[in-house]
N, C-alpha and C positions, 0 to 999 in steps of 0.2 A: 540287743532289742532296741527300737524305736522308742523316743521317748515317747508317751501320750501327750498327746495337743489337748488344749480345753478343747470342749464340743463347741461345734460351728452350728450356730444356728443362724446367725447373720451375719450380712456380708462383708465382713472384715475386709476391710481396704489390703491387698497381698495376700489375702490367705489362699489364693488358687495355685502361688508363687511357694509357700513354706510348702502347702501338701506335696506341691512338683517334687521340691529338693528335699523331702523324706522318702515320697516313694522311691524317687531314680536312685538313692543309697541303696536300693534292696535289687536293683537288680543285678546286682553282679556282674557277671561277663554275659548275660544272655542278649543280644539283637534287639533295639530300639522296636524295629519291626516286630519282633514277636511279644514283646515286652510291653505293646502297645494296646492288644488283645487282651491280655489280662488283667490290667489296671482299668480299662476301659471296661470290661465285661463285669466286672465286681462293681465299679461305682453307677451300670447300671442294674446292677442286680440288687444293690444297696438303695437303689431310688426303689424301685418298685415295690421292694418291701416295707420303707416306708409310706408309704402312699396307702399301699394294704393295709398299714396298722394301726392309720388314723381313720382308716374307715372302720375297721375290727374296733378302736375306743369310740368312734361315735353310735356303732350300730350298741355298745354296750351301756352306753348310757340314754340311752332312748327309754323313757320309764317302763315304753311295755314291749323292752326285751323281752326273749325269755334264750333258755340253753340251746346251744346250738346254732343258734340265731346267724351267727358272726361265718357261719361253714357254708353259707346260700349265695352259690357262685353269681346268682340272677340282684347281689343287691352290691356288688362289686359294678359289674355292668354300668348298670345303673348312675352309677358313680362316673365312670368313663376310666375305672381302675384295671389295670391288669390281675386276675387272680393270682396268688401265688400260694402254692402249697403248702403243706405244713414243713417239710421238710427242703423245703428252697427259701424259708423266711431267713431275714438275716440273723434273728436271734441263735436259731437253728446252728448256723454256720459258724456263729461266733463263736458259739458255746466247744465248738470241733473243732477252730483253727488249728489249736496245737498237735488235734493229732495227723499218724502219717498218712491216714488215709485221707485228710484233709480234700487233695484234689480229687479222688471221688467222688464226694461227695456233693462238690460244686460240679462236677460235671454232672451230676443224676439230678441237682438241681437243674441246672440249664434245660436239659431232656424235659423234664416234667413242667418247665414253665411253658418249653414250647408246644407240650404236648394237648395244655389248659388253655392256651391261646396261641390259637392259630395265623393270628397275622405277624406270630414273633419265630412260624415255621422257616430253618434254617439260617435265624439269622444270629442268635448268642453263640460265643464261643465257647468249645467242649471239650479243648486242651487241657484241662489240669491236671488232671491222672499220668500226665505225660513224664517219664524217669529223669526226666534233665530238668523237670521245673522245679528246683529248690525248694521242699514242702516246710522248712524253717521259714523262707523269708516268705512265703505264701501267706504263712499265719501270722508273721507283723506286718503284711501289708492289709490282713483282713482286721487286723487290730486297729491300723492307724485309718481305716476309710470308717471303721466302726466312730469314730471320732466327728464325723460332720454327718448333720441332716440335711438331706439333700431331696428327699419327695414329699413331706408335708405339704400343706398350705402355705405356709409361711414363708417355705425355701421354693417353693415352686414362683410364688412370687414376686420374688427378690433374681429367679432365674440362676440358683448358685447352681445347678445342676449345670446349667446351658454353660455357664461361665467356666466354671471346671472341664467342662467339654471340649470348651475350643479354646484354653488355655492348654490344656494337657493335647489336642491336636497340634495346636501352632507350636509345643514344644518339639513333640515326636517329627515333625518336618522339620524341625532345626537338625536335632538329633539323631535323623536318618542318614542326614548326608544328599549327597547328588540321588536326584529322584525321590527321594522321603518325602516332597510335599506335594507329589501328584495327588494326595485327597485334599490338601488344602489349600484355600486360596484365603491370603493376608485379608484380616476383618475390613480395613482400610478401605480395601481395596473394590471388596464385594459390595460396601457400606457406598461407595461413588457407584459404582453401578447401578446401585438400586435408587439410590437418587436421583440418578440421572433417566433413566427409564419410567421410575412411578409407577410398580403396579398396582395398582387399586384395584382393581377387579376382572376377572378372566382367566384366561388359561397360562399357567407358568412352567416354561419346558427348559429343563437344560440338559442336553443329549450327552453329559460328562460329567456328572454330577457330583461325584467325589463324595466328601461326607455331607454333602446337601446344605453347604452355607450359603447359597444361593436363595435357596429354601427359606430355610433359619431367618435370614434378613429381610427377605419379601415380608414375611407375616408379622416379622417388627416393624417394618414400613407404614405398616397398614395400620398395626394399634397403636401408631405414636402420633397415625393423621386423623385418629377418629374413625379409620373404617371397621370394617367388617371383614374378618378372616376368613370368614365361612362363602366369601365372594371369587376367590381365589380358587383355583383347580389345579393342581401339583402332577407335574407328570416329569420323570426324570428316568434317566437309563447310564448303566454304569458298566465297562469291562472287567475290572477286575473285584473277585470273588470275595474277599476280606474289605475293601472297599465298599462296596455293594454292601454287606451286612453294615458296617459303621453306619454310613446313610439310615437306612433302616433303624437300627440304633438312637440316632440322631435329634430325626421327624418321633421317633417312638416318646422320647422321654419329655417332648415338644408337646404332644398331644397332635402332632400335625397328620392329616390323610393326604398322601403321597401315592400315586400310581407311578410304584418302580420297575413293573414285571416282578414277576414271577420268579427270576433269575437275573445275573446278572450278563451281561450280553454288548456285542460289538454293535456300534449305531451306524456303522456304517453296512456293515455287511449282514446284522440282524436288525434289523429295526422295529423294537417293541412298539413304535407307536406309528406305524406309516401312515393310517390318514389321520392324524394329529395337525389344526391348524394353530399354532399357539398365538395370541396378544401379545406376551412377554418372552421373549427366550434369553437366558443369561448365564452364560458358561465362560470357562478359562479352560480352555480344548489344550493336550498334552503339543508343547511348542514342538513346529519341523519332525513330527515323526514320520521315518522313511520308511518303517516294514509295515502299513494300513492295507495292503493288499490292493493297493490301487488298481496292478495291474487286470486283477476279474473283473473293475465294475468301470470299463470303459463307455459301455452305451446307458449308463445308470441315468432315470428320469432326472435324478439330483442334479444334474450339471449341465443347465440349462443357458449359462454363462461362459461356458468350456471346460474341456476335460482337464480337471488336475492332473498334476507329473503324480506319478507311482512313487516319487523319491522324496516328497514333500504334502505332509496332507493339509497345510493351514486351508488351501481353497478347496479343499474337500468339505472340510468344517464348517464353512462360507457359506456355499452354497447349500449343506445339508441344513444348516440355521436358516438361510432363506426360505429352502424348499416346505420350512416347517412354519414358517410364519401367515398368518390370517391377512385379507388384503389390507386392513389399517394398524398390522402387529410392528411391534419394533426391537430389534434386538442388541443385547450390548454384551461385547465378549473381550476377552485378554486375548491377544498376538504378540509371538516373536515382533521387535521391528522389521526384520526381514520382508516381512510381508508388506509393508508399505511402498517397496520400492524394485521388489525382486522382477527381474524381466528371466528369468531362465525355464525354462520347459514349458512356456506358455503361460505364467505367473503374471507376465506384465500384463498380456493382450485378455486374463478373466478380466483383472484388474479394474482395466478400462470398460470393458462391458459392462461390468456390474456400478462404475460413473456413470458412462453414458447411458445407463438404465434409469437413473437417478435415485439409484439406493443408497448410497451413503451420505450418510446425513451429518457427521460429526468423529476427526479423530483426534484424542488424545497422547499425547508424547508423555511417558509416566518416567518418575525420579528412578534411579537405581537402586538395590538394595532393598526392594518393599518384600519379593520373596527370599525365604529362607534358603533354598536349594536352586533358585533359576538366577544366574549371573549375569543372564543376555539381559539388554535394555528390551521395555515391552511397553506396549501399547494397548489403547482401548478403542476397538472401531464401533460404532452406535449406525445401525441397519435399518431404514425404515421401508416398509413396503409403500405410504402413500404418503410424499410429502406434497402434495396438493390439500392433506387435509383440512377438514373443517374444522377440527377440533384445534390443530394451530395456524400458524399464518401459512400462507405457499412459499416454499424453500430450495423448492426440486430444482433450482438451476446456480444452486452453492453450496458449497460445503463449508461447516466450522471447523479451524485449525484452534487447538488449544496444547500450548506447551509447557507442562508443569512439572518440567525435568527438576528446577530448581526448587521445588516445592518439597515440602515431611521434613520430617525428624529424624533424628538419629538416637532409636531408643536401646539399641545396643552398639557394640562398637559392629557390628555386622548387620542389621538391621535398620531399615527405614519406616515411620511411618506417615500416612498423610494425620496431621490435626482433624479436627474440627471445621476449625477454619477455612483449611487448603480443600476440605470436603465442600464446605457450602460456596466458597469461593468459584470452582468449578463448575460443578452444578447447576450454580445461579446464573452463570456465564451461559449455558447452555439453555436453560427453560428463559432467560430474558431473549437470547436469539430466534429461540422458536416461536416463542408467543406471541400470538396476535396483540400488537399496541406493545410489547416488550419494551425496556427504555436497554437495547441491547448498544455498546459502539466498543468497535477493534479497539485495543490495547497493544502496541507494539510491544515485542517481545513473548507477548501472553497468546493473544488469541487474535483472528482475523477469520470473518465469510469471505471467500471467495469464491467466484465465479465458476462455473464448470470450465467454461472459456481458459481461463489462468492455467486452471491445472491440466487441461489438455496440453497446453504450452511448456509444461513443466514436467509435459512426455507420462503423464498420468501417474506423477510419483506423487504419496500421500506425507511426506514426511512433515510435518506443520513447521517444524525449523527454516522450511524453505518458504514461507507464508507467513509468516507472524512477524518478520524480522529478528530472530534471535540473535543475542550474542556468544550463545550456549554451543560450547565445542562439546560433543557428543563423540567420541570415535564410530559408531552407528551411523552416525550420521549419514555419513555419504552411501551412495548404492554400494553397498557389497560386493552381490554378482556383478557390478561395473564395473567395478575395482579388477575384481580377480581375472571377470574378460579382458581388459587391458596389460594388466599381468601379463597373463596368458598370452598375448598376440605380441609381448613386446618381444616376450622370451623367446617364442617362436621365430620372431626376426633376427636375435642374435645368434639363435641356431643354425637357421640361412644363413646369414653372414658367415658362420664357423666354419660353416657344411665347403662356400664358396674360395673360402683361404685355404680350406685343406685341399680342394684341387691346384689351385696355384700352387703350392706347396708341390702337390705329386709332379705336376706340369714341368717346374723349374728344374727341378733334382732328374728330373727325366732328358731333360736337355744338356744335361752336365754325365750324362751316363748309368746315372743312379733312377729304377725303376721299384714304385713302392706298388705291387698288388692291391 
């Protein structure tokens, strides 16, 4: 058995850290992936009930209660509460952990919450009844979440819900392994995005949405500069099916309205939001994936700058963020490096287009090590549809290189993250070069505007290493597909040369009497 933790009502410095390394003792030998459903589906099953139950103690102290009062699904509403039933409250659940039919039971809860609230239709997870889920450690994991309050007032917030959230995501990405963090993207990292973008108000798209920390960090942007949340319009689309409910999930226990579809779904080959113009689009699109189906949507509207290779979708991603952006919108996304410099199946010559268009406003060269599962070096490119704007100074005929390979922490021995610091640093580097009256000036090694001009001349390669003056050896660094095409042509000439001695060879022994077929 688990030991009992004191109850969490506040946000103890670590405690999202002790809950981790109780829970992960209970899971056994079962898959991070599936293990992730579960502890995740109870702690929000455990917010919602409480949420429910400080509305159930204030509808009961209202002096003129009366019986029954507490069961008028119209005064939960009200509240902006999720109903929850009598037999999916947590008390309910605790009281049953130990027995076997435990995961029944929370599955007939799940059914029944979704049944009372309809915008939570297929999104909890309805696994527990399942023979392989350990109904011993089911009922000390519903013991030990029994242990924090997590939907009150109080815990709402302090945000220990959220913190638990995407502390317990940023684990499940460690602990998945290769591909386990395609729903998430390093806080750090989302947190420089939205920085650097600023949405304040309008429409916010990211066509990959993952567990919606995109999301998450927009509407903390907003309430930490004095705005208004309610200014913001959420519109996101996700492929994969468990993915997709997380999100959902995510925005739910946020209080945030999110237009996800209906389902979850391909953005390239379904597209839930096609005339969608967005303000802000911010996403970290799954790096170099070669099976997108490239090959069906050759004459697709999206690719207005050229057809991407079938074998690479970063410019698919590109241009579908373009294609989705409003004429003064601007977008900021994560890429392989590859993408800054790749010349193969037509990579270089979007590239260039989409320069000489004068959409790119701004690329970042990021540290290594900030994701849990992507080992390739990555970058942040910043998209603007109208750098003529009014709202900053006119830019369209340069670009900002910022190189902050050298920049974060080392907050495990596997892990990087950006500071504080290395966040505002950035940033401010960026909104002093675009602002009108900015007191912006290049920094060698760090950051340098330059000219479209330069980077035409530098064959329309974005790698800021090659513009900033770096001292920073990068193995990325240099083109890739250059590399490997020279490779390629060198070997090719030593195989001619092979190909040309082994006729000399046949030639001489042929002249001596000896004939090799």
């Amino acid at each position: 058995m688990v030991k009992q933790a004191k109850k969490q009502n506040s946000a103890d410095v670590g405690f999202e850290e002790t809950l981790w390394a109780a829970a992960d003792k209970m899971r056994n030998n079962m898959d991070p992936a599936e293990y992730k459903h579960v502890v995740l589906g109870l702690i929000f099953l455990k917010y919602i009930s409480d949420s429910f139950e400080e509305v159930v103690n204030k509808i009961k102290k209202d002096p003129e209660y009366y019986e029954g009062q507490e069961e008028d699904k119209d005064a939960y509403l009200a509240e902006n509460v999720f109903w929850v039933p009598q037999k999916a409250r947590w008390e309910y659940i605790k009281i049953n952990a130990k027995k076997p039919e435990i995961g029944k039971i929370i599955d007939d809860a799940m059914i029944s919450i979704e049944k009372d609230n309809p915008n939570l239709k297929g999104v909890l997870s309805k696994d527990y009844a399942k023979p392989d889920l350990d109904k011993a450690r089911l009922g000390e994991l519903i013991d030990l979440i029994s242990t924090i309050t997590v939907g009150d007032k109080a815990s709402r917030s302090k945000d220990i819900l959220g913190r638990i959230y995407e502390y317990f995501l940023g684990r499940f990405a460690g602990a998945e392994g290769k591909g386990g963090g395609e729903f998430f993207t390093p806080q750090s990292v989302v947190k420089l995005l939205v920085q650097m973008i600023e949405p304040f108000k309008g429409r916010v798209y990211d066509p990959c949405c993952g567990s919606g920390g995109m999301f998450v960090q927009s509407e903390k942007f907003v309430e930490a500069h004095g705005g208004n949340t309610a200014d913001l319009a959420i519109y996101g689309q996700e492929s994969n099916p468990t993915t997709w409910r997380l999100c959902k999930m995510n925005l739910a226990i946020r209080g945030i309205e999110g237009n996800l579809g209906a389902q979850n779904a391909d953005s390239f080959h379904n597209d839930l939001h096609k005339d969608l113009k967005a303000s802000y689009i911010l996403a970290n699109p799954p790096f170099n994936i070669s099976d997108w189906g490239g090959e069906r949507l050759k004459d697709d509207v999206r690719w207005k700058y050229g057809i991407p290779p079938a074998g690479n979708a970063n410019y698919a991603w590109i241009q579908h963020m373009i294609h989705h952006l409003d004429p003064n919108g601007i977008a900021g996304f994560v890429l392989a490096n590859g993408s800054l410099s790749s010349n193969t199946s037509g990579e270089g010559e979007i590239r260039k287009n989409l320069i000489k268009a004068g959409l790119v406003d701004c690329i970042v060269a990021m540290p290594t090590q900030l994701f849990y599962t992507v080992p390739i070096p990555v970058c942040l490119w910043f998209v603007s549809r109208d750098r003529y704007d009014h709202k900053f100074r006119n830019r369209h005929d340069e670009i900002l290189f910022i190189d902050a390979r050298k920049m974060g922490t080392m907050v495990t021995r596997k892990n990087r993250e950006l500071t504080e610091e290395d966040l505002n640093k950035i940033s401010g580097t960026y909104h002093a070069w675009r602002t009108i009256g900015g007191k912006y000036e290049d920094v060698k090694g760090f950051c340098r505007a330059s000219k479209i001009e330069e980077v035409e001349k530098n064959g329309f390669v974005l790698t800021p290493g090659r513009y900033v003056g770096s001292d920073y050896v990068d193995e990325d660094e240099g083109v890739f597909e250059d590399k490997m095409a020279n490779l390629t042509k060198e070997l090719s000439g030593q195989f001619e040369k092979s190909k040309e001695l082994e006729e000399r060879i046949k030639k001489n022994l042929k002249s001596i009497g000896f004939e090799i077929k």
